[in-house]
C-alpha positions in Angstrom: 42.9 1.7 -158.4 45.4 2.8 -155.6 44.4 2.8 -152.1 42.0 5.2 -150.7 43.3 6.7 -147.3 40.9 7.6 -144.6 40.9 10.6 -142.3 41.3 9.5 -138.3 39.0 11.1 -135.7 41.3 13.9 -135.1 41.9 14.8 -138.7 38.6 15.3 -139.2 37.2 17.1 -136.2 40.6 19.3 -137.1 39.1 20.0 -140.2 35.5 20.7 -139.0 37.2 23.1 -136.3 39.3 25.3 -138.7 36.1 25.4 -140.8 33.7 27.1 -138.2 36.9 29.3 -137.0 35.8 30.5 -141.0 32.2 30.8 -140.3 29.6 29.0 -139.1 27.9 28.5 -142.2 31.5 26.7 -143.2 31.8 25.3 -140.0 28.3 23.7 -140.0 28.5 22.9 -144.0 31.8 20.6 -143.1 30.1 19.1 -140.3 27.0 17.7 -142.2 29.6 16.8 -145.2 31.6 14.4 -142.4 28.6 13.5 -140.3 26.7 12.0 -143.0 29.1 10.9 -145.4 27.4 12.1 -148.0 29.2 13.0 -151.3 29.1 16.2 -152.5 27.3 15.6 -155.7 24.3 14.3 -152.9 25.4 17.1 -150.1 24.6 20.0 -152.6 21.2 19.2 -153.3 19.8 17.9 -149.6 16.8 20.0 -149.0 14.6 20.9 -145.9 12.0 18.1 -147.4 14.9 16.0 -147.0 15.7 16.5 -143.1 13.6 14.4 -140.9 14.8 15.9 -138.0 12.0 14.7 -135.3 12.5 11.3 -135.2 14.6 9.1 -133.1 17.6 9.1 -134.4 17.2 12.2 -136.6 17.6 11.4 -140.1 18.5 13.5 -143.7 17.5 12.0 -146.7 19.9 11.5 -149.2 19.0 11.2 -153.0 21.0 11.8 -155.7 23.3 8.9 -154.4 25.6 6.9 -156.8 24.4 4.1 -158.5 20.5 5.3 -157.1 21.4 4.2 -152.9 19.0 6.8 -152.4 18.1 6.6 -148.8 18.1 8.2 -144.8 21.5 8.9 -143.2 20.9 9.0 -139.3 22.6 11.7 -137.6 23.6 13.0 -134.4 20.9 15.0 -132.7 23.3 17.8 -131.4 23.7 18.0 -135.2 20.1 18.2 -135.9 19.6 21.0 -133.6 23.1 22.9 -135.6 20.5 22.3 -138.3 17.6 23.7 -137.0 19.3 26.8 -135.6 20.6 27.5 -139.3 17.1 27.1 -140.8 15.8 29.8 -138.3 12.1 27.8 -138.9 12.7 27.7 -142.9 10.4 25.1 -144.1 11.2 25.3 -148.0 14.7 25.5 -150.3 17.7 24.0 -150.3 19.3 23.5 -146.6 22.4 25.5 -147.4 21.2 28.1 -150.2 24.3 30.2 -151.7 22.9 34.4 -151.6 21.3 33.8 -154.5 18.4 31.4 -152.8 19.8 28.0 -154.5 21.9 25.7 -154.0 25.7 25.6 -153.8 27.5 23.9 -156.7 29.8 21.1 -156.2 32.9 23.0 -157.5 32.3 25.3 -154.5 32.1 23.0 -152.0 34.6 20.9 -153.3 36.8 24.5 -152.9 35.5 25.0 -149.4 
């Protein structure tokens, strides 16, 4: 197995930048994808259950992990209010639902 190269600072906030200059739903999705580390296979099906957003840190839970890590990701709070804002008080669902009301599917995201 070769080596896996990393993404510096500024690679990734590029990234995250030319995302929202797409859209804010992009923008935000990219964010959350970085912030947390999560893999796509677990980003695609974190729902609003999963966001603990109130505590201190805020935290999403993510399940689906490989090799069953299930567990809580803390994240920024400036993050946890981009999250909030995009649920518009949403209490149910997936927490980024494609137009059809479900969730993305990894070959999109992976395409985003």
């Amino acid at each position: 197995m070769g080596l896996l190269e990393r993404l510096d600072r500024d690679e990734v906030e590029a990234l995250i930048h030319a995302a929202y200059k797409r859209s804010s739903l992009f923008g935000l999705m990219v964010k959350t994808l970085f912030y947390t580390g999560a893999r796509v296979s677990e980003f695609v099906h974190i729902t609003v259950k999963d966001l603990h957003l109130g505590l201190e840190p805020p935290q999403i839970y993510l399940a689906h992990a490989k090799m069953g890590s299930d567990g809580f990701v803390p994240i920024l709070p400036a993050l946890a209010q981009e999250i909030r804002t995009h649920l518009h008080g949403r209490k149910t669902g997936y927490l980024f639902e494609s137009n059809r009301v479900d969730k993305y599917t990894s070959r999109w995201c992976n395409a985003l």
